[in-house]
C-alpha positions in Angstrom: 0.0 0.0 0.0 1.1 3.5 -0.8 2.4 5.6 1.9 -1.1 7.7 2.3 -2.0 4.2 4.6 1.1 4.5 6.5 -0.5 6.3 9.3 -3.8 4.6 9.3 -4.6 1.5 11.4 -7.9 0.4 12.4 -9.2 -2.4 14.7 -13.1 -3.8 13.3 -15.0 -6.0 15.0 -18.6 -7.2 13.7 -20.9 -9.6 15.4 -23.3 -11.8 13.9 -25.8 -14.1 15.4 -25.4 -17.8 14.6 -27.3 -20.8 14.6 -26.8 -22.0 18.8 -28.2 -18.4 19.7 -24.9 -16.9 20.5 -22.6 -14.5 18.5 -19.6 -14.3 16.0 -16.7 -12.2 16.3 -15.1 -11.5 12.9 -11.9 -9.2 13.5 -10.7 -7.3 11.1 -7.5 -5.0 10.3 -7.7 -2.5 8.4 -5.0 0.3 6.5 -8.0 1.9 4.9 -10.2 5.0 6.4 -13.6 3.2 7.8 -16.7 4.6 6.1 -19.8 5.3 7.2 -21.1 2.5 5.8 -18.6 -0.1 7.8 -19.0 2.1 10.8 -22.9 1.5 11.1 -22.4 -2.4 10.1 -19.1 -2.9 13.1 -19.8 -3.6 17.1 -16.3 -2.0 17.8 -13.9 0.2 15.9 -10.7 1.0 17.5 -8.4 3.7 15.9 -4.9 2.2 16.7 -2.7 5.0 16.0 -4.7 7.6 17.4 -5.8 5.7 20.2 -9.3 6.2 20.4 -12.9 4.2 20.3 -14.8 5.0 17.1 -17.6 3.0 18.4 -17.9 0.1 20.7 -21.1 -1.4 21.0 -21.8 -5.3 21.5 -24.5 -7.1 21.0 -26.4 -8.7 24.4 -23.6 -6.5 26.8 -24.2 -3.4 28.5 -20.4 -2.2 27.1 -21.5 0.7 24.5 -19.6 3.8 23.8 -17.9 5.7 26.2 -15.9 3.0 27.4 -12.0 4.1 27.5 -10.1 3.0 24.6 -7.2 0.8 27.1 -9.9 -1.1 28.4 -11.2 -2.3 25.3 -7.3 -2.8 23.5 -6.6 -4.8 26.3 -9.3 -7.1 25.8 -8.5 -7.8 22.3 -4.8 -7.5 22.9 -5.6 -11.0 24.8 -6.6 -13.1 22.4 -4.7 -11.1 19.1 -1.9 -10.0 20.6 0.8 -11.0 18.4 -1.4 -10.5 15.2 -1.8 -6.6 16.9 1.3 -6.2 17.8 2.6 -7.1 14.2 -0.1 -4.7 12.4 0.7 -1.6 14.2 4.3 -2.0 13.5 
């Protein structure tokens, strides 16, 4: 990627309700500036170089936005730590 993306780096998480009656995380990374339309579609998006929740809410949880952006890296930083770590570099 060209080096407009250089300082871009964004955490997307979207939830979809599956067959059991529980939900899917699909994670993405992204270099690209998140649209409107991805916005309204993601639970949680996570600006990684600026450090800040975009928006952050999740389905059958009382977590919605407002939450501070530490608390909600560190929960992903768990479980995609190294694949984190590697992206922001």
């Amino acid at each position: 990627m060209g080096s407009k993306h250089n300082k871009k780096r964004f955490l997307i998480v979207k939830y979809s309700l599956n067959m059991k009656g529980t939900y899917d995380e699909l994670v993405e990374l992204s270099k690209k500036s998140v649209g409107s339309g991805k916005l309204a579609q993601s639970g949680i998006v996570l600006d990684l170089v600026n450090k800040e929740v975009l928006k952050c809410e999740v389905p059958g949880s009382q977590i919605q936005d407002g939450i501070p952006y530490e608390n909600v890296y560190e929960h992903f930083h768990k479980a995609y730590g190294n694949m984190l770590d590697q992206f922001v570099k």
